[in-house]
C-alpha positions in Angstrom: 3.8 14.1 8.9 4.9 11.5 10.9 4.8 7.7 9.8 2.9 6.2 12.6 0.4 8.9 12.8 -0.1 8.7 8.5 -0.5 4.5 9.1 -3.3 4.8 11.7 -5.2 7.3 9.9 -5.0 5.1 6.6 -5.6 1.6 8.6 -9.0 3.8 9.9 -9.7 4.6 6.4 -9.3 0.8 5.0 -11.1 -0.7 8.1 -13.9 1.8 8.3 -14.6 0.8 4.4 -15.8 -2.2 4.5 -17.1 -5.1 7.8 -14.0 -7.3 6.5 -11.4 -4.8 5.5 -9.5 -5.9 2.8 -8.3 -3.0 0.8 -9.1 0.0 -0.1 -8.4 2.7 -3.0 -6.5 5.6 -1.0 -6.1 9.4 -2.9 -3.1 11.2 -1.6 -4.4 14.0 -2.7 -7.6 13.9 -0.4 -5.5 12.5 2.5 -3.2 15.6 2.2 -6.2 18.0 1.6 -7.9 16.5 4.8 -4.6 16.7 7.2 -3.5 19.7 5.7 0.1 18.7 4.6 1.5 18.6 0.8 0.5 15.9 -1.5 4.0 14.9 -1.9 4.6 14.0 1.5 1.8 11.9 1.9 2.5 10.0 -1.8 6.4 9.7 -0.2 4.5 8.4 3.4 3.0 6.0 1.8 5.7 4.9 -0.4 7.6 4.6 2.9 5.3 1.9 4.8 4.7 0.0 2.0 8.5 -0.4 2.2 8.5 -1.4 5.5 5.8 -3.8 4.8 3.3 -1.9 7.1 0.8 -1.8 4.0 0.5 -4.0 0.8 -0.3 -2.0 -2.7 -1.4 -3.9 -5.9 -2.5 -1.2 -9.2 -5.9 -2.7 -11.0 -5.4 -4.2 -13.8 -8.9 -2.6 -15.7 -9.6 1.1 -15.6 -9.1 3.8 -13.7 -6.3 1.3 -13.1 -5.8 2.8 -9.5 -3.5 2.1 -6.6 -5.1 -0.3 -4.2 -3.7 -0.4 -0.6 -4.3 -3.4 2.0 -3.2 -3.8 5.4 -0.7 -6.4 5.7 
């Protein structure tokens, strides 16, 4: 899948979660169940703009001690 189209279908997701979006906890393996593409290549997507600083992650510190993604 390609990067752009993976970061405007996540920004949707954090921004349609909340009036303020701030973040929001993101399952690769529903994203990749809902576009239809392996689980691995959305975890490796993702990976990839928080590199490029597209998309901040922080992992909660109490359980389920999940991945938390915020747009930057």
């Amino acid at each position: 899948m390609e990067q752009e189209n993976l970061f405007q279908y996540v920004q949707s997701m954090i921004i349609s979660s909340t009036h303020r979006p701030k973040y929001m906890s993101i399952s690769s393996v529903k994203v990749a169940d809902l576009l239809g593409i392996p689980c691995t290549e959305v975890e490796n997507g993702l990976k990839s703009l928080v590199a490029e600083g597209r998309l901040k992650t922080t992992k909660l510190e109490q359980p389920p001690h999940t991945e938390v993604y915020m747009l930057h």
